[in-house]
N, C-alpha and C positions, 0 to 999 in steps of 0.2 A: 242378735246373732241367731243365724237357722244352722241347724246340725243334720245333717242327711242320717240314713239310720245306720246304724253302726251293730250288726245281726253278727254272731257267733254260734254254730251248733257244735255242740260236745255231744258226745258219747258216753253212757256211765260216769254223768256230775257226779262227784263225792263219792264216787264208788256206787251210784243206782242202776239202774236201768233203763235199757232204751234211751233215746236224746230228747234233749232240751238246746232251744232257742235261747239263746241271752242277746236280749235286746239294751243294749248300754247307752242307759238315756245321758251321764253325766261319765265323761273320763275320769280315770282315778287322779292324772294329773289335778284334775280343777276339782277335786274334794277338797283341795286342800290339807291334809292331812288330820281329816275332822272324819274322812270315812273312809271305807276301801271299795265301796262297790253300789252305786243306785240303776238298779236296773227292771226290765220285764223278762220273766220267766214264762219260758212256755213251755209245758211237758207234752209231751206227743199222748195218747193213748196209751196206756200199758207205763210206761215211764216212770223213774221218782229220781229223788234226790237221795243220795246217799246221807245216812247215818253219819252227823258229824260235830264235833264241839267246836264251840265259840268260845275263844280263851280272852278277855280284856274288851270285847266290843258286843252287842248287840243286833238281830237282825231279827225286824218281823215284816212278817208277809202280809199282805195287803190282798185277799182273792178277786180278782176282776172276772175271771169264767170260766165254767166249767164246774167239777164236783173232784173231790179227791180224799185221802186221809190224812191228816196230818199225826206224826208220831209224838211227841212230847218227851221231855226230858226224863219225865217216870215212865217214859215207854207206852203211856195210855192211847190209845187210837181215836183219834175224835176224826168225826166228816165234817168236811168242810164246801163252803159254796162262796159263790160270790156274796160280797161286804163283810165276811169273816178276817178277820185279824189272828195271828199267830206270830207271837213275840216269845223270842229266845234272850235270854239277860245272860251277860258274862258269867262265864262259866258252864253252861248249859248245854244241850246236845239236841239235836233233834232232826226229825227225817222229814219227806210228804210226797206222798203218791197220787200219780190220777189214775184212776179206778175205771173209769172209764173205756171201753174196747172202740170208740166211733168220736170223740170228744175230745179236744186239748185240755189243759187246766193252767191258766194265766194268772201270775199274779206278779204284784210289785215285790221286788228286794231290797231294803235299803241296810247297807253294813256298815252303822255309825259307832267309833269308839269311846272307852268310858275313859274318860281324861280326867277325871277324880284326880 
């Protein structure tokens, strides 16, 4: 099967700034109820993701390019680059900015749930 690409821009994801590209590699349909969301993120320059919790499912970020901060559930700011990893476990909260004034920041999303 070939998927043509399937591009979304929002404004103020989760309540951040500036827009983000969602690139939706997999429908929620064909997750099969195993996840809500695999996709790429693009944040423009300037841009993040809003501050948000994950109640019962998981999601880390996978950086493909660019530089940005990631916030953490204690709030901590860590910078992040491409081949960096940032995982939220249920329950948890977290934000990530690209820092960047000339530069996107791409990475992978995947929002798999905890079926415990």
């Amino acid at each position: 099967m070939v998927r043509k690409a399937n591009v979304i821009t929002m404004e103020a994801l989760q309540g951040g700034r500036g827009s983000a590209e969602i690139h939706m590699i997999v429908p929620k349909e064909e997750l099969y109820n195993s996840a809500g969301m695999y996709a790429k993120v693009v944040l423009q320059p300037g841009s993040s993701v809003g501050w948000h919790t994950h109640t019962g499912e998981t999601e880390p970020y996978y950086i493909l390019e660019g530089e940005g901060i990631f916030i953490d559930d204690d709030g901590s700011r860590t910078p992040v680059s491409a081949g960096d990893v940032c995982t939220i476990i249920p329950g948890q909260s977290h934000s990530i900015e690209n820092v960047s004034d000339t530069e996107p920041l791409s990475f992978m999303a995947l929002i798999y749930y905890d079926l415990r």
